[in-house]
C-alpha positions as CSV (number, residue, x, y, z in Angstrom):
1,X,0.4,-32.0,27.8
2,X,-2.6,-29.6,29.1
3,X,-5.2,-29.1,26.1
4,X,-4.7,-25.3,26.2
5,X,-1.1,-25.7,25.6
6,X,-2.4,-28.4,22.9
7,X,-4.5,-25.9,21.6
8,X,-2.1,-22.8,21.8
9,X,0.4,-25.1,20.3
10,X,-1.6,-25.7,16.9
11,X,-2.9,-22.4,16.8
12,X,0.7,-21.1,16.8
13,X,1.8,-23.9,13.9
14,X,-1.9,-23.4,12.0
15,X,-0.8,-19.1,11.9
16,X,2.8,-20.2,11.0
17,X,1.4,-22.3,8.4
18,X,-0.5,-19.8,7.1
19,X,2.1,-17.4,7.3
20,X,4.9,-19.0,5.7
21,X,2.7,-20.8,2.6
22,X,2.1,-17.6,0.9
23,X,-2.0,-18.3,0.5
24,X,-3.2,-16.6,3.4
25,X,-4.6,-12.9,4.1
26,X,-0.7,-12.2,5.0
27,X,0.8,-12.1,1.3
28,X,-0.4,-11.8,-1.9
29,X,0.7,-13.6,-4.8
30,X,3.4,-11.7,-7.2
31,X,0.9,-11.9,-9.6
32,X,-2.1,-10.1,-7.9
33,X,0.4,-6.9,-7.2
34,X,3.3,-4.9,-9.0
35,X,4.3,-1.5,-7.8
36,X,5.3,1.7,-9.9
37,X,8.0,1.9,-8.1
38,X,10.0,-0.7,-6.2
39,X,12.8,1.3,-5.4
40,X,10.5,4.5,-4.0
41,X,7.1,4.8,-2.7
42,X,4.5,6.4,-5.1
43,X,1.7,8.9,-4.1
44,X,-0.6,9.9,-6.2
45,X,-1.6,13.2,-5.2
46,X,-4.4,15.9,-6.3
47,X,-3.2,18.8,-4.0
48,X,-2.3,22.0,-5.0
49,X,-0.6,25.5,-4.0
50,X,-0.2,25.3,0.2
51,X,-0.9,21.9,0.7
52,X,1.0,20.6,-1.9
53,X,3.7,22.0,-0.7
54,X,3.1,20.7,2.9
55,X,2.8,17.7,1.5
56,X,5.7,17.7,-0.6
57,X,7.6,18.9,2.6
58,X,6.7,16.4,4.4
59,X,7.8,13.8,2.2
60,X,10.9,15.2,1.7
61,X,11.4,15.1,5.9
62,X,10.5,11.5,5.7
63,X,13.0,10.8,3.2
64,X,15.6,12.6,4.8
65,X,15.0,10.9,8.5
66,X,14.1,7.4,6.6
67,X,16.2,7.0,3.0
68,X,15.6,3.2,2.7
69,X,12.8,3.5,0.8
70,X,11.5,7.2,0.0
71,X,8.4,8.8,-0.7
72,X,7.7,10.2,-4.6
73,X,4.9,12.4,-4.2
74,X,3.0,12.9,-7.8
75,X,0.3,15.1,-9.1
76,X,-2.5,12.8,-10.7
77,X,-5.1,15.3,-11.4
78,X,-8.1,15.5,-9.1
79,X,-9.9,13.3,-7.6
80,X,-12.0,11.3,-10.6
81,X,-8.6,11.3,-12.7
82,X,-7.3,9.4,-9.4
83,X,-10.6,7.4,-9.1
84,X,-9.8,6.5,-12.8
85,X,-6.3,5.9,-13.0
86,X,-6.4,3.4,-10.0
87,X,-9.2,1.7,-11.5
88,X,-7.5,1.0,-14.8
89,X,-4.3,0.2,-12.4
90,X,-6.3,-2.3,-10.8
91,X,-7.1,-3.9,-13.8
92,X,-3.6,-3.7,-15.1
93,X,-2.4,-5.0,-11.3
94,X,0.4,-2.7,-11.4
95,X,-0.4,0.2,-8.6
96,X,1.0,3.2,-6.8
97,X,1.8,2.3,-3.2
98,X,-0.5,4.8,-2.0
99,X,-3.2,6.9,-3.5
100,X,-6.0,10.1,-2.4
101,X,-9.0,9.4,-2.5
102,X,-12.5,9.8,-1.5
103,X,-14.0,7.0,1.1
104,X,-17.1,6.1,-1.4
105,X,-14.4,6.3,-4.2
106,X,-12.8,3.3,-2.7
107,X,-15.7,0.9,-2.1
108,X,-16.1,0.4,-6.1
């Protein structure tokens, strides 16, 4: 066998390896996540009046093009209530599947 098929061969079983274990970047451990919501997709939100509503809408498309697994938009209050609440969510390691914020809010 030609080393770069050697090689591409044991890269291909070290990603599988990886993969499959559960220890690598691909998966976390049960323990390091818990959603809201298994059966929907949480987003906390801070919107209000128009965009809210375009929001909202556009949720509601996605759910009715894609009702596996649908969006639940919610209000969280602005944005440091947000900052907050997924900090103390962090700490609780139970966490919306998506959240607004700020980029320097998410670098703490």
């Amino acid at each position: 066998m030609s080393y770069p098929k050697r090689m591409e061969m044991i890269i291909c079983y070290s990603l599988l390896w990886i993969f499959f274990s559960g220890n690598g970047c691909f998966f976390s451990s049960p323990k390091e996540f818990i959603p809201l919501n298994s059966s929907q997709v949480v987003f906390w939100d801070r919107q209000t009046a128009e965009s809210a509503v375009f929001i909202k809408t556009k949720a509601n498309e996605f759910n009715e093009q894609c009702p596996g697994l649908p969006v639940k938009v919610e209000k969280a209050g602005g944005y440091a209530e947000i900052f907050r609440k997924v900090s103390a969510s962090i700490q609780a390691r139970k966490l919306p599947a998506l959240a607004v914020s700020y980029e320097s809010m998410t670098s703490e």
